[in-house]
N, C-alpha and C positions, 0 to 999 in steps of 0.2 A: 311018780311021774304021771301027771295028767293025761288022757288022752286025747286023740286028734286023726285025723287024714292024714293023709300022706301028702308033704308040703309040695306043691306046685313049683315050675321051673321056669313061668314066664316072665320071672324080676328075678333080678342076680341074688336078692333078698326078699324075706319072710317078713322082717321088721327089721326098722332101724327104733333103735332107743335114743333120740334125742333130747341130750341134755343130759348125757350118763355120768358126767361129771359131777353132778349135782346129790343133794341127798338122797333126795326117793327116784331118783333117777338111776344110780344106783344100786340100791333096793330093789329097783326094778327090774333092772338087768341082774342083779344075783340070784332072784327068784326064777328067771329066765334062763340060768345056767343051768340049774338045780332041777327044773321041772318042764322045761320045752323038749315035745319028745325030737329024738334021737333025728337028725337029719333034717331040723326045724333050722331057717338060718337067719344068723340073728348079727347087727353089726351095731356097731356104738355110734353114735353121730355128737358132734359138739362140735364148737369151735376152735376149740386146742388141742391139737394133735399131743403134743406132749401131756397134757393131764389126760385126755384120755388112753393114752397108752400105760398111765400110772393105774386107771378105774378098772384098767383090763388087767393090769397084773393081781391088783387085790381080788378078781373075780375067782371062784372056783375053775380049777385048769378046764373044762369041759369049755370057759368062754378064752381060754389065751391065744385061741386061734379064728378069733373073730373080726373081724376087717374094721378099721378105721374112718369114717366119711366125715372130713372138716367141713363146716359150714357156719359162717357167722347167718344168725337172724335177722339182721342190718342187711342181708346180701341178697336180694331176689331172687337172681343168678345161682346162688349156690345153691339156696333153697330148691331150688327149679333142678336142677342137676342132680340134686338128692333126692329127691321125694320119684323120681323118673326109676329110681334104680332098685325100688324094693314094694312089696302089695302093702305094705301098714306103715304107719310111720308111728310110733308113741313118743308124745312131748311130756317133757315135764318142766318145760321151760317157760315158766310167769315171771312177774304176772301177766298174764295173755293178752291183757290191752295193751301193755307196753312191748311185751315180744314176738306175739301170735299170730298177728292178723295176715301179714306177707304166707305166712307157715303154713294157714289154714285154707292162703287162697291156693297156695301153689298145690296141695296136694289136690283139690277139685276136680283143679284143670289136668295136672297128670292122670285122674283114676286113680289117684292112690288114698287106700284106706285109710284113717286117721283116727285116734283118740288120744283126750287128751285129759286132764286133771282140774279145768277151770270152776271156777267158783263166782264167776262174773258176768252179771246178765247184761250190761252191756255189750261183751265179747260175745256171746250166744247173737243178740240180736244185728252184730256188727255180721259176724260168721252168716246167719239164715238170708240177708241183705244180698252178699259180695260172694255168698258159696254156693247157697242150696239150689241154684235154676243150672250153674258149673254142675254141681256134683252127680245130679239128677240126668242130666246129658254125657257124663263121661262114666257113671257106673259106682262111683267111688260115694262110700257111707263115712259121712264126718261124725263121729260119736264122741259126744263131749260128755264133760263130768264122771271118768269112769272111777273113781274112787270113793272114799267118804262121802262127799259128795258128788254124785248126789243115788250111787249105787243103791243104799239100804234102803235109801227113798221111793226109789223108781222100780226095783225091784220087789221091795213090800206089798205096794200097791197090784203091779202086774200079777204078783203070786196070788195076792186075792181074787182077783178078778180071773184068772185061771180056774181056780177051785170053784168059783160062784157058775165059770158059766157051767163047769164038769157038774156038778151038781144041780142046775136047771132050776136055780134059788133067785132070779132075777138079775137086776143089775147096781150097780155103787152107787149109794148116796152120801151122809155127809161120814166122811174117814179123818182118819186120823194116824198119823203117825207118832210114837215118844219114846223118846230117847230115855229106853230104861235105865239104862247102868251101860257105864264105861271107865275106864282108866288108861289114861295117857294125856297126850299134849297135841295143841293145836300147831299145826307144820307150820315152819318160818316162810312157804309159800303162801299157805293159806292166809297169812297176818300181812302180806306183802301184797297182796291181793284187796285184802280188807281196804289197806291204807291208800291204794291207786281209786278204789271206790269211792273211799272218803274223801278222796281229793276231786274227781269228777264228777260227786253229785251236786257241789259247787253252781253246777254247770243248769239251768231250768230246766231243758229238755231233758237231758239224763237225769234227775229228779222226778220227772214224770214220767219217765219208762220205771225207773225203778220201785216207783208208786204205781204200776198197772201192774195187777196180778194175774192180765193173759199176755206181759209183754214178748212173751216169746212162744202164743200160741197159734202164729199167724205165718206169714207166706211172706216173700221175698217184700212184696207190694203192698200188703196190707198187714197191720199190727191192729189185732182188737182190740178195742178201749171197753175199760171196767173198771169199775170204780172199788175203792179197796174193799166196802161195804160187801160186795157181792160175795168175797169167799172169807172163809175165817182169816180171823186177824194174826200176823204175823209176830206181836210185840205185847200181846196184851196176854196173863195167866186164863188158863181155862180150867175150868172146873171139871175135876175127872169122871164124875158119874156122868157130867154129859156127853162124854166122848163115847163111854158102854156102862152100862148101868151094875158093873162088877167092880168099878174102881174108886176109890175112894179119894180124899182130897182134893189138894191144888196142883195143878199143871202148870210149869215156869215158861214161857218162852226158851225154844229154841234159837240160837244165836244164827246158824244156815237155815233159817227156814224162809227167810224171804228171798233166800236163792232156791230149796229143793223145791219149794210148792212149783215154781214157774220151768220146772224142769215135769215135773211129775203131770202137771197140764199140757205141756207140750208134748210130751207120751200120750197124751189121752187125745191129743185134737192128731196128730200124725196116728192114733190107731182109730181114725174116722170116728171120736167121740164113745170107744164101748165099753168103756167103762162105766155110764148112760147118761141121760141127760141133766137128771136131778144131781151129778155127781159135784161134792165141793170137797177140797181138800186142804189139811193143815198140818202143821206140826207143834208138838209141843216138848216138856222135858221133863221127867219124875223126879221129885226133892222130898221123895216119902208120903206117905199117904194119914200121917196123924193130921188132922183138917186144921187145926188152928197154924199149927206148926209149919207145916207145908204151904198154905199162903203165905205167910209169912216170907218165908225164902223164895218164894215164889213172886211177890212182890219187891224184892232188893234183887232177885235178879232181872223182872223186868228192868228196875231203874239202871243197876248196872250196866246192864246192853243199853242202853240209851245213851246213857256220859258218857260208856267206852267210845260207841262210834261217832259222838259230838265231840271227842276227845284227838281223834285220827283227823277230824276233818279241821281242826284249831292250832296253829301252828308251835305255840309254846309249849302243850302238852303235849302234840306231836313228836316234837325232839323228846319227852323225855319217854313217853309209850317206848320210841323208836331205838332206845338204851337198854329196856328193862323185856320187850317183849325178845321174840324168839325170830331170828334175820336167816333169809332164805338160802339154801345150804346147810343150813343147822340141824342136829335133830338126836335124841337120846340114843344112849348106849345100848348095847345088841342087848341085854340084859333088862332095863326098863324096856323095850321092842316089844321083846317076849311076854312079858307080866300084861301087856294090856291086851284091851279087849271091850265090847260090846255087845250090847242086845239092844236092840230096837223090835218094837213091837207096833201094827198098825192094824188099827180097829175100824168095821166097817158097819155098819143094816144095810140091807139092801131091799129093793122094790116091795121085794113080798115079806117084808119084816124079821128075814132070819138074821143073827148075827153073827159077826165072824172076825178073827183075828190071824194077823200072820205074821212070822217071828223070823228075825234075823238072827243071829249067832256066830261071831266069829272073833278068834285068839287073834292079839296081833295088836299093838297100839295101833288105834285108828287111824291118824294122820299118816302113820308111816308102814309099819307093816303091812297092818292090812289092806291101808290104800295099794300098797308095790302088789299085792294078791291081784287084787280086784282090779287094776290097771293094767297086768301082763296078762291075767285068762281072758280080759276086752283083746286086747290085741294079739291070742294066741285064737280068742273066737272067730275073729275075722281073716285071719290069716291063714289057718288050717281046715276050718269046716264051711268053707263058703256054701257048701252043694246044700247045708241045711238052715242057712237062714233065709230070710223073707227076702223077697224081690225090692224091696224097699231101698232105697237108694235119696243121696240127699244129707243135708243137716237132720240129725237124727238124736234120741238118746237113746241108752242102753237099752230101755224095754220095749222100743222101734224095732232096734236094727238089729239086737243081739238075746231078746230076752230067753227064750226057751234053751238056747245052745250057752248061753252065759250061766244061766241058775245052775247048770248040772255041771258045768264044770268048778263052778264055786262050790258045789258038791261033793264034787271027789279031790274038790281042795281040802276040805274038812269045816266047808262053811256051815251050818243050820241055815235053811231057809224053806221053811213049811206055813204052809194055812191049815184051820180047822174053822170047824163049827162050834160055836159058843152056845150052849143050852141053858 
């Protein structure tokens, strides 16, 4: 059992799990059983009263005594009714352009905390538009991306940027994040998400948010324009001595990194830039470090990412993606769960040329376990330790609104998450 304060009594509830019906919804709420401390209160929300009374019996008994709140997403109303009655609300209901937007506005306007699981910067800059000037006037911290993505991401970075300034070693310039090694499978949300993408970048204006790399480092009223040039490229292998002169080979394109980078920016312009000026950021993916070998696969997987997502947005091989990939509510057995796992690792110089690395670590297939982790200690941070986060308020992400009370509880989840100095 993690710990926490002592839950508050001004909402009838601590968190509602909406959308517990669902996989990692679920998930999230079993982890919520298992590890919210003792007098934490916690309720299922969905649409279906009847399946959700089925998600509570399969829970550990510690949640059989957890109160029911129907709400369809279609319903303003109900949304409005719900989000009033508890300080956090957890969605895991996508894709969030198609189910979110009513969910995200409504809790704003109540003051009620929110995070949620999106992977869509659309929805981010729909949210920062229609939420952040609400959120900012009633109190209430909207925290998106609290899982895989874009957690490892935004946390990496912050964890550096903690140690650099504890150590008086300057400030961030060009980093890196890479996805060392993992095993497991990509969520049938996150593939459901992908496909609503590929369907509205269709669209010129949404093509050109999702071509700015600060499209969500801006304000209600103003989105900064940047041309892609300006920060590493999102699609193209990079070469691993250039990211720290200890690694060897080719770096593959990351497949979320044209979602995390615009999240991990938005962490740095909402913590007034300190990560510092010359700072640029990217991601990449390790395919081994023999140098012929590794571009190689580092080149078929750039091309792959490319015809995958020319493939989601073409309607023939849409139907056939939409047979063979993994459909939302889906997801591996308690057994494959457990066997997976990642490490991420991100590399930084900083001003005065020292270098440094910080390492994620954590058991749990990505998509699904470890996201339900890193999704319920977001809304177990916001919900029990208010007294110790930032005054910050508003559309937010996790190393805003939650990072120093979030890393130490992903701590004594049993996460790794340290920096060092590289000599």
């Amino acid at each position: 059992m993690t710990g926490g304060t002592t839950p508050s009594t001004d909402r009838e509830f601590d968190i509602i799990v909406y959308g517990a019906t669902g996989f990692v919804g679920e998930l999230t709420a079993r982890y919520l059983a298992d590890h919210a401390p003792t007098g934490t209160k916690v309720a299922l929300g969905g649409r279906s009263e009847t399946k959700l009374a089925a998600t509570r019996k399969r829970l550990p008994k510690t949640a059989h005594d957890w109160p029911l709140v129907v709400a369809d997403s279609s319903s303003p109303a109900a949304l409005d009714a719900m989000v009033a009655r508890t300080r956090v609300v957890c969605t895991t209901v996508g894709p969030y352009l198609r189910y979110g937007e009513a969910l995200v506005v409504a809790a704003a306007a109540a003051g009620t905390d929110y995070v949620d699981l999106t992977g869509e910067v659309p929805f981010v800059h729909y949210s920062i538009a229609k939420a952040h000037d609400t959120a900012v006037a009633t109190g209430a911290r909207v925290v998106h991306s609290c899982g895989f993505d874009s957690v490892p991401s935004d946390l990496g970075v912050y964890t550096l940027y903690k140690k650099i300034a504890d150590d008086d070693a300057g400030t961030l310039t060009d980093t890196t994040m890479i996805v060392k090694s993992f095993k497991g499978g990509v969520s049938g949300g996150t593939v459901d998400s992908m496909r609503v993408i590929a369907e509205q970048s269709k669209d010129a204006e949404t093509r050109r948010l999702l071509m700015n790399p600060q499209a969500l480092s801006g304000t209600p009223t103003d989105t900064p324009r940047a041309s892609l040039s300006s920060e590493p490229s999102d699609i193209s292998p990079v070469s691993a001595k250039k990211v720290d002169p200890s690694l060897r080979g080719t770096l593959a394109p990351f497949f979320m990194a044209s979602y995390n980078t615009r999240i991990v920016r938005r962490s740095n312009a909402l913590l007034d830039g300190a990560y510092g000026k010359d700072f640029h950021y990217g991601e990449a993916m390790a395919v081994g470090s023999t140098p012929g070998l590794s571009a190689l696969i580092a080149g078929v997987v750039t091309v792959g990412t490319g015809v995958g997502l020319a493939a989601m947005s073409f309607g023939p091989t849409r139907k056939l993606l939409d047979r063979l990939l993994p459909k939302p509510g889906e997801g591996p057995n308690e057994k494959t769960r457990e066997k997976g796992f990642f490490v991420t690792e991100t590399y930084t110089t900083t001003s005065t040329g020292r270098r440094y690395r910080s390492q994620m670590r954590m058991q749990g297939d990505p998509g699904y376990k470890a996201t339900a982790v890193m999704l319920a200690e977001s809304a177990l941070s916001l919900a029990l330790e208010r007294d110790k986060l930032p005054a910050r308020t508003g559309v937010l992400t996790t190393a805003a609104a939650i990072g120093d009370v979030l890393t130490e509880r992903l701590r004594a989840a049993g996460t790794t998450l340290e920096a060092v100095e590289l000599r």
